[in-house]
N, C-alpha and C positions, 0 to 999 in steps of 0.2 A: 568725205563726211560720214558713209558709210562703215568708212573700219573704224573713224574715230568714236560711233557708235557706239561700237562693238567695242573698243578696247580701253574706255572713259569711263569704268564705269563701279560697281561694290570695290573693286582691285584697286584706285586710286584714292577714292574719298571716304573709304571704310578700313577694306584691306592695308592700306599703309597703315595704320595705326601700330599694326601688328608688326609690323617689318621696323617701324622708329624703336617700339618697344624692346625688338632683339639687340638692334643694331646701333641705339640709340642715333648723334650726328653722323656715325659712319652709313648711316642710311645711304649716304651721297653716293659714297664708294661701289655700296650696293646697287642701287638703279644706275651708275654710269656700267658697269659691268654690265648689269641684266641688258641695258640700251644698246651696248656694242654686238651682243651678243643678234638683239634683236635685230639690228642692222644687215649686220652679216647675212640674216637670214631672209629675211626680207626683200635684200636684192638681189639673192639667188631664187627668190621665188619668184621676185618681180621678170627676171631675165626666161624663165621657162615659161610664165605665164605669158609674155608677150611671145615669144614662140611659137608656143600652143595655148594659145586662147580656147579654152573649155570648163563649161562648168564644173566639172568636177573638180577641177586646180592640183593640187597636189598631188590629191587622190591617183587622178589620172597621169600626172608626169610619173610615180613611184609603181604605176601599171606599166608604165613602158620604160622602167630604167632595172624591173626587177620581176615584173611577171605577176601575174592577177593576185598573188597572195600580197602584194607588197599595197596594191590598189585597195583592195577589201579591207584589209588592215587602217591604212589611213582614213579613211574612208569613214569608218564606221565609229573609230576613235573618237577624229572630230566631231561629228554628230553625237554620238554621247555627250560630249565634253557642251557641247552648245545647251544640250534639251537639259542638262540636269542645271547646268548657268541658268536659263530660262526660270527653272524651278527656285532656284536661290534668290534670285531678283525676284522674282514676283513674291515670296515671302517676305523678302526687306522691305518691298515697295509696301505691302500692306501690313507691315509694323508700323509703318511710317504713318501712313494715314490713317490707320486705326489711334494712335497716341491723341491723334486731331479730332474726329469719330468716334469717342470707343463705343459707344452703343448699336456697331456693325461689327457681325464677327467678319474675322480676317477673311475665312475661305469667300464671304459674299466679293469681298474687295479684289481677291486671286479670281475670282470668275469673273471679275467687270474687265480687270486686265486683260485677260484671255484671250477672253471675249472678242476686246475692242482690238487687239494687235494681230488676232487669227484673221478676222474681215478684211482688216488694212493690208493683209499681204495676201489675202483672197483675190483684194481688187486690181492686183496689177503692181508690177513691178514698179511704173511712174510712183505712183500712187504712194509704194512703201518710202523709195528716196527722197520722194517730196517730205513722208514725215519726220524720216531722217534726219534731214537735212537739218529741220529747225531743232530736233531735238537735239543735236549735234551742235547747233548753233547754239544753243541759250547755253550747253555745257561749257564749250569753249568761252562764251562772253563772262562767264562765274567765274572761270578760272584765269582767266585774262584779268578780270578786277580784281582777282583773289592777289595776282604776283602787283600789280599795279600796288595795290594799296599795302603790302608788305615790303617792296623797294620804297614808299615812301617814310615809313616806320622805321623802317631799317636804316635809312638816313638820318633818321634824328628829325622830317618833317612835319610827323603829326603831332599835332599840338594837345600837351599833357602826356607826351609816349617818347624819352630822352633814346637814343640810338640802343639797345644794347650791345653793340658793338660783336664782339666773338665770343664773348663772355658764355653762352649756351652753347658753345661748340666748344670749347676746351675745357669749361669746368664741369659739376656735377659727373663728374668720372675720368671726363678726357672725351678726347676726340672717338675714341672706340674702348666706350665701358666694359665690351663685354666680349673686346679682344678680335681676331680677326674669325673665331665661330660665331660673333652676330652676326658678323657683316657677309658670312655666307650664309646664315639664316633668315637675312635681310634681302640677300639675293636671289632666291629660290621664293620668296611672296612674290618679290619685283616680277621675275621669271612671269608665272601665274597673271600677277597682274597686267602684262604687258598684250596677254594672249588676248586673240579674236582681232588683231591687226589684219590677219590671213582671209578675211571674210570678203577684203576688199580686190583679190583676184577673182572671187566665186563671183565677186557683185560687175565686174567688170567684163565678163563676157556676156554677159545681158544688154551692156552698151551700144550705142552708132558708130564707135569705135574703140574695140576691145587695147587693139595694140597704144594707141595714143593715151585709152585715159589710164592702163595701167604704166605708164612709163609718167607719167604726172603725179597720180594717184600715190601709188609705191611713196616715189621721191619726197612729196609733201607731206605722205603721212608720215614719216618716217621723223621727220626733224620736228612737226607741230607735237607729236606725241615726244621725244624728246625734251623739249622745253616746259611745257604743261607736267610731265613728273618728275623730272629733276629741279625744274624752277619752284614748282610749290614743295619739295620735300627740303629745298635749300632755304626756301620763307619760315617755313615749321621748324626747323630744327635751329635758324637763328634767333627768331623771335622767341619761344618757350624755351623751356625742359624741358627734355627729349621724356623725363619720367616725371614729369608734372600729372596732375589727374587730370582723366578725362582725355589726356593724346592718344592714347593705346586707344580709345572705343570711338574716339570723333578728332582727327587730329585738326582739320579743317576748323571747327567749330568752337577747339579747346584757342584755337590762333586770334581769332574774332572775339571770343570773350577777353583774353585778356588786351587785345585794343579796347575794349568796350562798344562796339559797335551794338547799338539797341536791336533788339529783335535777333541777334546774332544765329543764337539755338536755333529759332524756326526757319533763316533765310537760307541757313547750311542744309537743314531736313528738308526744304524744297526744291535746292540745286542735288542734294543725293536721289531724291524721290523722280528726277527728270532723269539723272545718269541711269540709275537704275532700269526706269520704263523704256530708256533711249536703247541700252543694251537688250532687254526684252526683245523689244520687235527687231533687231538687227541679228540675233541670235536665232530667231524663230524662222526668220527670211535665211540664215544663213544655212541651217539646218535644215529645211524642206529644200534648200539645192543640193546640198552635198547629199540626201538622200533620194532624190531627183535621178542624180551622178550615179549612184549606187547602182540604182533599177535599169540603166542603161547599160552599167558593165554587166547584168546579170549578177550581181552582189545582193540584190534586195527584190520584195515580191514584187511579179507585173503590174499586181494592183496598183501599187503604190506609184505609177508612174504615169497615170492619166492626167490631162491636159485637158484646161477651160480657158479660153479664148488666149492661150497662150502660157497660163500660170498652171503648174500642177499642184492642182489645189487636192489632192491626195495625198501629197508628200508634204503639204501645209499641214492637213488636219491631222495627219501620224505627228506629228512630229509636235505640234502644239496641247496633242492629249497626253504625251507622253511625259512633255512636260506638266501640264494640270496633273496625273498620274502623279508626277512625283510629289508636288505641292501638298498630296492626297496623303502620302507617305508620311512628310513633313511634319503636317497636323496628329495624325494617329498612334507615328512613332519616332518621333523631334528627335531622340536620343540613340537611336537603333539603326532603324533603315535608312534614314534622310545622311546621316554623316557616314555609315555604309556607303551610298550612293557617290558621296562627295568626295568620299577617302577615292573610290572606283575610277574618279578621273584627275584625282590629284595630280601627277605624270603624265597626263595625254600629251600634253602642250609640247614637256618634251621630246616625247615620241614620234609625234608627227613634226615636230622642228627637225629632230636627227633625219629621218626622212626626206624631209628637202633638201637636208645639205647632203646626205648621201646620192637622192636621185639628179641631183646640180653635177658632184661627182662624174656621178654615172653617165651622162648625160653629154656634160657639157666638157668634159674631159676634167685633166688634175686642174686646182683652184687654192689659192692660199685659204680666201673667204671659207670654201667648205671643210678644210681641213682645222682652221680655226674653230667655227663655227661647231664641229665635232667634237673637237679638243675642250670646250667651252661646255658644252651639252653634255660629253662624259663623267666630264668632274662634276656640276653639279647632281647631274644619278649617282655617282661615286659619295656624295656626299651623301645625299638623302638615305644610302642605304647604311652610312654608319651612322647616322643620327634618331635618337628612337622616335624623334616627335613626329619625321617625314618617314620613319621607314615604313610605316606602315600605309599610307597613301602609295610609295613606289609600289611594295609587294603587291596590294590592290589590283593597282592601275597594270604590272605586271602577269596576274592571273587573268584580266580580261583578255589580253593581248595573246596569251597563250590558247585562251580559248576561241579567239577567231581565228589565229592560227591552225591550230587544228582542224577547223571547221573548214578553210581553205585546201586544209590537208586532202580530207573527207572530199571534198568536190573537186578536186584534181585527182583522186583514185576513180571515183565515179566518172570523171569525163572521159579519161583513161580506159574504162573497159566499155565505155557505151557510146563514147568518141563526141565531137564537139556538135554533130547536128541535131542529137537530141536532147539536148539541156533544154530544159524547160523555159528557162529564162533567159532575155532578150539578149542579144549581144552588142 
């Protein structure tokens, strides 16, 4: 319920809008791709994580398949990639409720969020998966009614709503309007979207039993998250127009109006306003571990690695201001800094997927999985970089990566002439 959390959430019930829009019904093509992709990766992360059960998950399997530059790299990525998610949800989340509200400005709305999901993962690990859990639960029940009541429309059984039969997947352009560069512009949202599944190895060395619940975990999430966006992008794309109004900005919501489901608009803004907040706090938890992980490889300051009955509620409050920080950004320079910020981790997901399948590779010897899962992850970077709309998130997301690079550089020359007992930070 954790990663489903994490990976349920703007990328599904928002972000797909944008992915039908490219790709129109080849949307399909698109998320079974990005799916297969995700799989692959998934169970080579799930296989090292049960191995090596450690918080830092990746981080730590790409430290020992490639050497501390490989670890800080990862490492630090993801963590970016969560605090600025963090920031993004909590700005949708309080569009949402300010529409309901408007006489509160947004920011008060972004500090009740904060607020309330920095405490809840102050209090303890229990404590966070307990809220987890339901918030994960009410997602999954939305979206479970959502394909429910679209199989029955789609049958011809809702009464006043005759079958459409294939009619929105073959006409209005064809099956693929916009040829097969939607459907990998379609794929590269999917991509995006699918990310923050990986949160469920971090969350799983915290458990009574690391190796069992990630060999459950992995397996489950991996197929419930398959069904939930491929089943709803196959409801949306049969029931509309893929270029009907209002699919590209709410495709869930544009599906319910034209059922006529009363209240439609506001029951979709209340199941995105739960995904949203549900990501929030699974992003904020996910992200004060891997920076946790950080402080323990000596990747990040000592400070930041104190411990309260258990929780390092240090790597909580960085990581939760960092996010508020950006929120900060958002409000002052909506147009400038904030999609800077965004463009900055556009490619993480990538980066640190080639990573697992590289340190699975390394690791665990040669593997079809990782050599697919490579081959798969290359071409979409191959893509984004001759496409002008993603090139500029790759380049971004590549000048970070260069500069902790370097930065790794820097601290391996320094450990180098002053040798490994004087590093300041902890090992």
């Amino acid at each position: 319920m954790i990663a489903l959390g994490g990976a349920i959430g703007a990328g599904l019930f928002v972000g797909s809008g944008f992915g039908i829009a490219a790709a129109g019904p080849g949307i399909l093509v698109a998320y079974a791709l990005a799916g297969v992709l995700t799989v692959l990766v998934m169970r080579m992360l799930g296989e090292m994580s049960a191995a090596r059960p450690v918080t830092g998950s990746f981080a730590e399997h790409a430290r020992q398949a490639f050497g501390p530059w490989a670890g800080l790299l990862a490492g630090w990525m993801y963590w970016a990639l969560l605090v600025v998610s963090v920031a993004a949800e909590a700005v949708g989340a309080a569009h949402i409720v300010g529409g309901w509200v408007p006489g509160v400005p947004g920011w008060a709305w972004v500090a009740v969020f904060m607020s309330v999901f920095t405490v809840g993962n102050l209090a303890g690990v229990r404590n966070f998966g307990e809220l987890e859990f339901w918030f994960a639960g009410l997602k999954i029940a939305a979206i479970g009614g959502f394909l429910v009541l679209g199989a029955v429309v789609v049958a011809g059984l809702f009464p006043g709503h005759p079958s459409p039969g294939f009619a929105h997947l073959t006409g209005d352009g064809g099956f693929l309007p916009h040829g097969w560069h939607g459907v990998a512009v379609g794929m590269v949202a999917a991509v995006f979207a699918f990310g923050g599944l990986e949160t469920v190895t971090i969350a799983a060395a915290e458990s009574d039993d690391p190796v069992r619940a990630l060999r459950t975990g992995v397996r489950s999430v991996m197929w419930r998250v398959s069904v939930c966006y491929l089943g709803s992008m196959a409801v949306i794309v049969t029931l509309v127009p893929w270029n009907a109004p209002g699919v590209a900005d709410g495709p869930y919501a544009a599906v319910m109006d034209s059922i006529g489901v009363p209240g439609a608009a506001d029951l979709m803004k209340a199941v995105v306003l739960v995904a949203l907040l549900s990501a929030m706090n699974a992003n904020i938890y996910g992200s004060s571990r891997m920076l946790y992980a950080l402080v323990g490889r000596g990747d990040a300051p000592r400070a930041l690695g104190r411990l309260r009955d258990g929780v390092p509620y240090a790597a909580v409050l960085a990581s939760a201001a960092f996010g508020f920080a950006s929120v900060v950004l958002s409000l002052l320079w909506p147009r400038t800094v904030f999609p800077f910020l965004l463009n900055s981790i556009g490619a993480a997901i990538l980066l640190v997927w080639a990573l697992i399948a590289a340190s699975h590779l390394r690791l665990h010897g040669p593997s079809v999985r990782a050599c697919l899962a490579l081959a798969g992850i290359g071409a979409v970077l191959l893509f984004m970089l001759g496409d002008a709309a993603s090139r500029t998130q790759l380049l971004t997301t590549g000048g970070w990566a260069a500069a902790l690079l370097a930065w790794a550089w820097i601290r391996g020359l320094r450990s180098a002439r002053t040798g490994p007992g004087t590093d300041p930070l902890p090992s």
